[in-house]
N, C-alpha and C positions, 0 to 999 in steps of 0.2 A: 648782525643780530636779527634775528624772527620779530614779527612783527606784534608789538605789546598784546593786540588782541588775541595771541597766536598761546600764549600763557595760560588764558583763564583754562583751568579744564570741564573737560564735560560731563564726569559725575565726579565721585569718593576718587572710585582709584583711579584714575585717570592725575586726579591732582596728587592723591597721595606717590604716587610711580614717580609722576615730575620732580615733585620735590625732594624726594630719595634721592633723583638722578642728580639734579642740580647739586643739592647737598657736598654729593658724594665731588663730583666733580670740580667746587668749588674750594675741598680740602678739610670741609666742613667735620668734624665729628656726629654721630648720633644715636637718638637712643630712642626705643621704642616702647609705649604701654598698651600695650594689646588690653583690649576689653576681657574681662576672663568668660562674659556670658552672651555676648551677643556677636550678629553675622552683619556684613553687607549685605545686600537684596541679592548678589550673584555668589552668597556663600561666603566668599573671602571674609580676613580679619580684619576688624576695626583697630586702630589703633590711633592715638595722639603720640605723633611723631615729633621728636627734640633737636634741633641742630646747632650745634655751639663752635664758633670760631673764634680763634685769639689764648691767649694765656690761663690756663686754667685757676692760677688766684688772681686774676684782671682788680683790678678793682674800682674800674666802672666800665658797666654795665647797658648794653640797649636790648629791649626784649620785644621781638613784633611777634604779635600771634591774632590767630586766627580759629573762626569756624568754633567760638564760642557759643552762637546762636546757628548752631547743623547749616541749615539754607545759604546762610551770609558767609559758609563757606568758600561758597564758591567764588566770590570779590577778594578775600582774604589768600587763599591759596594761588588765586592768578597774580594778585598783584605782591607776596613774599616768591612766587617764581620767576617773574619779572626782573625783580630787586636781584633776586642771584644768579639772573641771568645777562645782566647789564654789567657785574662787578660794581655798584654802587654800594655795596655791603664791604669790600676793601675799604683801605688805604685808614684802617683806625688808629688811635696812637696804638701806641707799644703798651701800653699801659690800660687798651679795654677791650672789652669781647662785644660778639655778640651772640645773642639767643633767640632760636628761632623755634616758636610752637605753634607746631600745624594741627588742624585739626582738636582746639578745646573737646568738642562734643563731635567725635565720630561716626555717631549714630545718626545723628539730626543732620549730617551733612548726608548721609549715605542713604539713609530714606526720605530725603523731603519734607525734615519735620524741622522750627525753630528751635523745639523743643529738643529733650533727651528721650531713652528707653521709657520713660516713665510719666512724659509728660510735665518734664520739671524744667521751666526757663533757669537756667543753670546761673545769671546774673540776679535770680531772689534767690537762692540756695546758700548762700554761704553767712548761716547767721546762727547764732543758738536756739537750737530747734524746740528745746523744753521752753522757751521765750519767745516761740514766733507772735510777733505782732497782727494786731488786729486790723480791718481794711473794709468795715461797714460799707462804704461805697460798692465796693465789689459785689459784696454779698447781693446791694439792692441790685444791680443788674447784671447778675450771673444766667439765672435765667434769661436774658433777652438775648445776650452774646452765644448761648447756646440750648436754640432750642429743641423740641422734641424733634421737631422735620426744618428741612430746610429749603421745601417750597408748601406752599399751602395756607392755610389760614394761620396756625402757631409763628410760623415766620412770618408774616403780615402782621401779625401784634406784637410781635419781639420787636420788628421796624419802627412799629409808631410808638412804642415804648421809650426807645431808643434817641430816638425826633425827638418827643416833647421832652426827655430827658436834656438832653442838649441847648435845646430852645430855652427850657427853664434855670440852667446851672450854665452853661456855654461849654465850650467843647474842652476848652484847657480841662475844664474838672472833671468831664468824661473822659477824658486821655489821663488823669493821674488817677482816677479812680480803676480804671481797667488796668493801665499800665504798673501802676505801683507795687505790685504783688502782693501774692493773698496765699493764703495756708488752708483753704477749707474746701475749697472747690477743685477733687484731682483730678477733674477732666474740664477744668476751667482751662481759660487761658493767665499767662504772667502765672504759675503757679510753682508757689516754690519749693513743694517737697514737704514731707514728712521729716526726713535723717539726709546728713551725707550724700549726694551723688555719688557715684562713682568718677564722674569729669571732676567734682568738687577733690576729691581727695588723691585725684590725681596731680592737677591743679599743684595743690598745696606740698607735695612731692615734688615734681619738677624745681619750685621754689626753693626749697630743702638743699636739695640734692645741687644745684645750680647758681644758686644767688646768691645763697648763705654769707662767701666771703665779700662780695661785691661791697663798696660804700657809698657808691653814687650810682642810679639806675636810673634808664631814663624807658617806658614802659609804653607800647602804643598796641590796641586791642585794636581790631579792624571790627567794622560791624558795615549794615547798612540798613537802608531801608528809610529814614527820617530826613528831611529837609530837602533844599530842590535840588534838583535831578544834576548828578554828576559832583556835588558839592561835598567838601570834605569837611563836615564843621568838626572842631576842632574842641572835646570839653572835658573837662572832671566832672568827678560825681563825691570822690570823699570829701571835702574838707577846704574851707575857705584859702589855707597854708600850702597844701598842697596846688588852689590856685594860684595862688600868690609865684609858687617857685615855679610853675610853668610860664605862665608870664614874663617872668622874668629871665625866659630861655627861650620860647618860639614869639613874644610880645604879644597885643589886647586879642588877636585873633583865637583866644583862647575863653571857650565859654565855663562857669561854672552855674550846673544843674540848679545847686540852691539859690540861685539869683531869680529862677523864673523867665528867661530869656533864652535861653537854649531852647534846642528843638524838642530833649528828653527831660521828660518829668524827671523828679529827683527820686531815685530809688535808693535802698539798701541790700544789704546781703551778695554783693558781687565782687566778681574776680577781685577788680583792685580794692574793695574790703579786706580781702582774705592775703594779700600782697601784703598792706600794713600790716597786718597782724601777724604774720610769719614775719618778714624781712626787720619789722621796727620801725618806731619814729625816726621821720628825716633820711630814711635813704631813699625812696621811691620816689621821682614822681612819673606817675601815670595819667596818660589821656587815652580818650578813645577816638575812634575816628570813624564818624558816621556820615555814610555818604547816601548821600540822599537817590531817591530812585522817583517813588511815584507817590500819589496825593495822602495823607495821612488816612481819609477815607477809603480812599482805593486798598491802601497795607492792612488796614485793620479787616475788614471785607475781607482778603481772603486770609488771615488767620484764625480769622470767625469759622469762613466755611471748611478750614482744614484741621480746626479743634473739633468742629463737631463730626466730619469726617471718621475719627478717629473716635470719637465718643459715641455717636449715636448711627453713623452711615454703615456703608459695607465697603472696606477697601478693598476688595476685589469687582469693584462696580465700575462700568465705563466714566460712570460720573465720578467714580476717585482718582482717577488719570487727566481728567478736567482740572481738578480744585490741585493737586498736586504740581501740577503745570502751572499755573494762576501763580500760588506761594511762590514757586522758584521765580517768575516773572519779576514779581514784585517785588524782592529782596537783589535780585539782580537782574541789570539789562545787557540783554546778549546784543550790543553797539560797540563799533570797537575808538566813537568818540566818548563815550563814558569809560571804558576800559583805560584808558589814555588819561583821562582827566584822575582814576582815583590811585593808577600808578605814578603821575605829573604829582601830586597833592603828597601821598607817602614819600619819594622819594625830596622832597624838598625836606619834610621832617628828618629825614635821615642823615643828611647833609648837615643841615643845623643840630643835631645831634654831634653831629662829628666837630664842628667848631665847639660848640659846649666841652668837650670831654680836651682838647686840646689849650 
């Protein structure tokens, strides 16, 4: 076998080709949702790719997916190529499948953005959107996370804004106030959309079309960016019961958001929202797996500088080839002992996975 680091790829299709190949070669079925409006930076199709192995009415269920957040693609895709390149993904009972979805958000993987086409962090998106909730925090420092320039005096008092802001409230409540999502600012950052994504109702498709008959699912979202470096924390976001039955499958190494002790604030309107609410009470449970990279200042800094980027710079500017570079940085580390650490961390889930189901 190539060597783990040898997996990650180096843009969109570079992962996306791998994991076709793999796919293909591991027996895999699949299926593909081509974006019907947008390009890769080299022309080519976006698409969120499907791979399903095992019995087609299984009736449980593993789903690892990936590149929900574009950037964090790139840890998601090396470490599900990994996994079907090891054959760690065999040997399930007879009785379950698996499902593999590459690329949530194809777009954000392929240009360098957390984000989607639209500037919508696709984990606030999936809520009713005549009801989006309100997020006063945000609103007060929208303006400082994006200023008009971003060197000069406006940047210099967006900073000190930012400082006392934190000095006065502490940093948790600047991280749930930015982090939390917000509906009013669409060149903010965490911003969840106006309607529907398109990754949103693809998303809920796949679902559909795929898990429908399943009655036990056990669901892991790759993400990265949050906690220390290399570390796979391990957490929910819906629902104390939902923590309750992961616990009681991977045991305490298992955070939940509402507790205030995980690394991620507690949000709503995301993928495993939209799981519950398709698949039903009591079949799912989902974790995510956020693996930590670099310092929460350091991640948030350059999302800052690549929202406004996007909002207020010129991306055709030497200095968008900077802050694009930065973003990818800090969402993943091109190490092939981190590489190792967050395919070692996934594939132990998977394993326990397979005892659960047996």
């Amino acid at each position: 076998m190539q060597r783990v680091d040898e997996f990650f790829p180096r843009d969109y299709a570079d992962g996306r080709a791998r994991f076709l190949a793999l796919t293909q070669a591991a027996g895999f079925s699949t299926t593909s949702f081509v974006h019907p409006a947008r390009r890769a930076p080299d022309g080519g199709e976006l698409a969120c790719d499907v791979a399903w192995s095992g019995p087609a009415a299984a009736s449980r269920l593993l789903i690892i997916s990936s590149g929900t957040h574009g950037v964090e693609g790139f840890c998601g895709s090396g470490a599900q190529a990994a996994l079907l390149a090891s054959g760690a993904l065999g040997g399930m009972p007879a009785d379950a499948a698996v499902l593999l979805v590459h690329a949530v958000n194809p777009y954000g993987f392929a240009h360098l953005r957390r984000t989607n086409e639209d500037n919508i962090d696709l984990n606030r998106n999936f809520i009713d959107h005549s009801r989006a909730p309100a997020n006063p925090g945000y609103d007060e420092i929208h303006g400082w996370l994006v200023p008009e320039s971003w060197d000069g005096p406006a940047r210099e008092e967006a900073d000190r804004e930012i400082t006392r802001y934190q000095q006065e409230r502490g940093m948790r409540a600047f991280q749930e106030a930015m982090t939390g999502g917000q509906y009013n600012h669409p060149d903010g950052l965490f911003y969840g959309g106006q309607a529907p994504a398109w990754s949103n109702l693809t998303w809920r498709r796949i679902l559909r079309e795929h898990c429908a008959r399943a009655e036990e699912i056990v669901a892991i979202d790759l993400h990265t960016g949050l906690g220390p470096w290399g570390v796979g924390e391990a957490l929910c976001v819906a629902s104390e019961d939902e923590h309750r039955r992961a616990v009681s499958m991977f045991g305490d190494q298992i955070k939940w958001t509402g507790a205030g002790t995980s690394v991620s604030a507690q949000i709503g309107g995301t993928l495993v929202h939209a799981a519950h609410a398709e698949l039903g009470p009591g079949k799912l449970t989902m974790i995510g797996l956020e693996y930590g990279t670099y310092t929460i200042p350091e991640t948030l800094e350059a999302l800052r500088a690549e929202t406004w980027l996007v909002a207020r710079g010129r991306t055709d500017s030497p200095e968008a080839a900077r802050i694009k570079q930065r973003l990818k940085d800090v969402f993943y580390v091109d190490d092939p002992a981190w590489k190792q650490a967050v395919v070692d961390r996934l594939m132990g889930f998977v394993t326990r996975t397979r005892e659960v189901f047996r």
